[in-house]
C-alpha positions in Angstrom: -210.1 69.0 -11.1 -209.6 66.4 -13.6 -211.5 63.1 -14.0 -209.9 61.7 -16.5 -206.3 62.7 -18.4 -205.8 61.3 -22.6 -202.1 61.0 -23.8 -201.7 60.7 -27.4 -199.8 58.3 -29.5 -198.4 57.2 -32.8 -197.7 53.7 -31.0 -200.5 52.6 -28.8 -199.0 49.0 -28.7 -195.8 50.3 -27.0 -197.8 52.8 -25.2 -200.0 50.2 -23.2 -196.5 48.1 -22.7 -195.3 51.3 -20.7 -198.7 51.9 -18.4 -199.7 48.9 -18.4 -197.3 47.9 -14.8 -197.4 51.1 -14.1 -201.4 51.6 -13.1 -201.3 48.2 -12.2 -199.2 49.4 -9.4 -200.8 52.2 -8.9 -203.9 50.0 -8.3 -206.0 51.3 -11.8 -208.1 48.6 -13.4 -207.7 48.0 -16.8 -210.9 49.3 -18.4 -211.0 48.2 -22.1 -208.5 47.8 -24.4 -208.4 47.9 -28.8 -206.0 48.4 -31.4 -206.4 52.2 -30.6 -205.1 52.5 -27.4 -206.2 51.3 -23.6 -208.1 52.9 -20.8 -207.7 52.0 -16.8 -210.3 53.3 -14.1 -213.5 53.6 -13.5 -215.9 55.5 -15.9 -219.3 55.0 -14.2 -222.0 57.3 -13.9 -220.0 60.6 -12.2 -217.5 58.7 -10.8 -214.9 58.8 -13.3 -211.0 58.4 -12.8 -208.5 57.2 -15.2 -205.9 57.4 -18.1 -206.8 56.8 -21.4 -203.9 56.1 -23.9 -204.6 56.2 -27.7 -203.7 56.7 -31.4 -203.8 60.5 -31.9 -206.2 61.5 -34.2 -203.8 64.7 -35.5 -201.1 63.0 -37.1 -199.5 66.3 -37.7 -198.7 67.0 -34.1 -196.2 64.3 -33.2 -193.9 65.4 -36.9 -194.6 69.3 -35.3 -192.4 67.6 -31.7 -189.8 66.5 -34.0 -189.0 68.9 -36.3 
């Protein structure tokens, strides 16, 4: 079971443009929202749902996809 799934990215702008219609369709909240990425669902207590999109922390990863 999963509560909550965290995509990666080296553009969270662009990111959050893309999922941003998307959950808001699929009737997800939008949670909070930086310059590192967004969140939509609910995270109280145990009852947690949601996507979390953000800057990944392991730059090395997305060069690893291209090459």
């Amino acid at each position: 079971m999963f509560s909550y799934i965290m995509l990666g990215t080296n553009d969270p702008q662009a990111s959050y443009k893309f999922y941003a219609p998307l959950m808001r369709v699929l009737g997800h909240p939008l949670d909070g929202r930086s310059e590192k990425g967004a969140a939509w669902g609910t995270f109280k207590d145990n009852h947690t749902t949601g996507l979390c999109v953000g800057r990944s922390e392991e730059r090395r990863v997305g060069k690893e996809c291209r090459s």
